[in-house]
N, C-alpha and C positions, 0 to 999 in steps of 0.2 A: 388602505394603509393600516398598518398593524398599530395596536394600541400598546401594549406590552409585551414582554416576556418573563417567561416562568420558567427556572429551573430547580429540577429535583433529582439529591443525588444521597444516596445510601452508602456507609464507608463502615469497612469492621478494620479492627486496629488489633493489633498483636500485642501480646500479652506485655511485653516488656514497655507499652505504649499507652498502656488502658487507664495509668496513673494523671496522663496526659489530660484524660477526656474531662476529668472535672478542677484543672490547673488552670484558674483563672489568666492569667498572664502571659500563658501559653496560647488559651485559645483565644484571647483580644491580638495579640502580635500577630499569629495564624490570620486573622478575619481580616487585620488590616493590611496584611499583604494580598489577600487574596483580593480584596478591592480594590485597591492599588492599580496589582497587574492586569485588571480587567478592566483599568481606566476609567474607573467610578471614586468617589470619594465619598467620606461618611459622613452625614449631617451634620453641621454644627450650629448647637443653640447655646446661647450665651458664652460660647468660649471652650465649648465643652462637646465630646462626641454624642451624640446621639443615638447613643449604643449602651444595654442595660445586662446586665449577666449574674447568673442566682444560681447556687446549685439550689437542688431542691430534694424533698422527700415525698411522694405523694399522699396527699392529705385522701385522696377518692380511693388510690391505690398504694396504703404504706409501704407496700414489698418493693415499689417503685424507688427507684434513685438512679440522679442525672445532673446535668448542665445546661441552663439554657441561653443563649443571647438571642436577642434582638435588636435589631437596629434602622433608624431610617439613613436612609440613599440620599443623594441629593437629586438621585432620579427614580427613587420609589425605595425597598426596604428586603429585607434578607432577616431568616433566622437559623440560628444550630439549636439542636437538640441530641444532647448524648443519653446515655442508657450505661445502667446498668450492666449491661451483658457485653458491653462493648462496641458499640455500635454508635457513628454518629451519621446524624441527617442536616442536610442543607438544602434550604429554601432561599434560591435570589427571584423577586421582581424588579425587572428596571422599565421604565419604560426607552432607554435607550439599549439597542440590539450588544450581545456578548455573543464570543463563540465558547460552544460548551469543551470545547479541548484546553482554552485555554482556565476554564476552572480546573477542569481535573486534572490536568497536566499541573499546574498550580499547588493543587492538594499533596499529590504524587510527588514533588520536590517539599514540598516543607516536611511533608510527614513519613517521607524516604520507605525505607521497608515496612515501618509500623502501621500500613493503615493499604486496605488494599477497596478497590470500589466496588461492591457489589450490581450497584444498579442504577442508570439514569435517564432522566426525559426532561426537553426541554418543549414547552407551548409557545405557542405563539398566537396571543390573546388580539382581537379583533372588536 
């Protein structure tokens, strides 16, 4: 019996979309639809999502800049991290099973022409 699953999915986004990747408000709506339609829901402690989001500078790497969420599942946890050069990654674990078409087919309708996938894999942890 499988214990979890892990997906991972790399996305480059189109120039007129790249303003997107560190728009807070965009990528919280973005994450809770994608939870949503994959029939998961987001943690809530005290009243409140369980979900943290920063853009950042890197302190090890200053040339670095991004966006990051985090978030607990109420069946384990997911994060985004965007980039500078346009580029965003997504990490879901749940311990309850998803199909990976329905993340990216997901993606692919919220973020329309702007965002196209370069690459994905999904584990299935034991």
């Amino acid at each position: 019996m499988p214990f979890g699953h892990s997906f991972h999915c790399d996305f480059e986004t189109t120039d007129e979309y790249f303003g997107l990747l560190n728009d807070h408000l965009y990528l919280k709506e973005w994450i809770r639809t994608l939870i949503e339609r994959i029939g998961m829901k987001i943690h809530v402690v005290d009243g409140k999502e369980a979900l943290l989001i920063d853009t950042w500078a890197g302190e090890d790497a200053p040339e670095t800049f991004g966006t990051s969420i985090v978030g607990f599942l109420t069946t384990s946890s997911f994060s985004v991290h965007t980039t500078d050069n346009g580029i965003l990654y997504l990490d879901i674990f749940s311990c309850r099973d998803f199909a990976p078409g329905d993340i990216i087919g997901t993606c692919m309708d919220y973020w329309g022409t702007g965002i196209s996938m370069q690459n994905w894999r999904k584990v299935t942890r034991k």
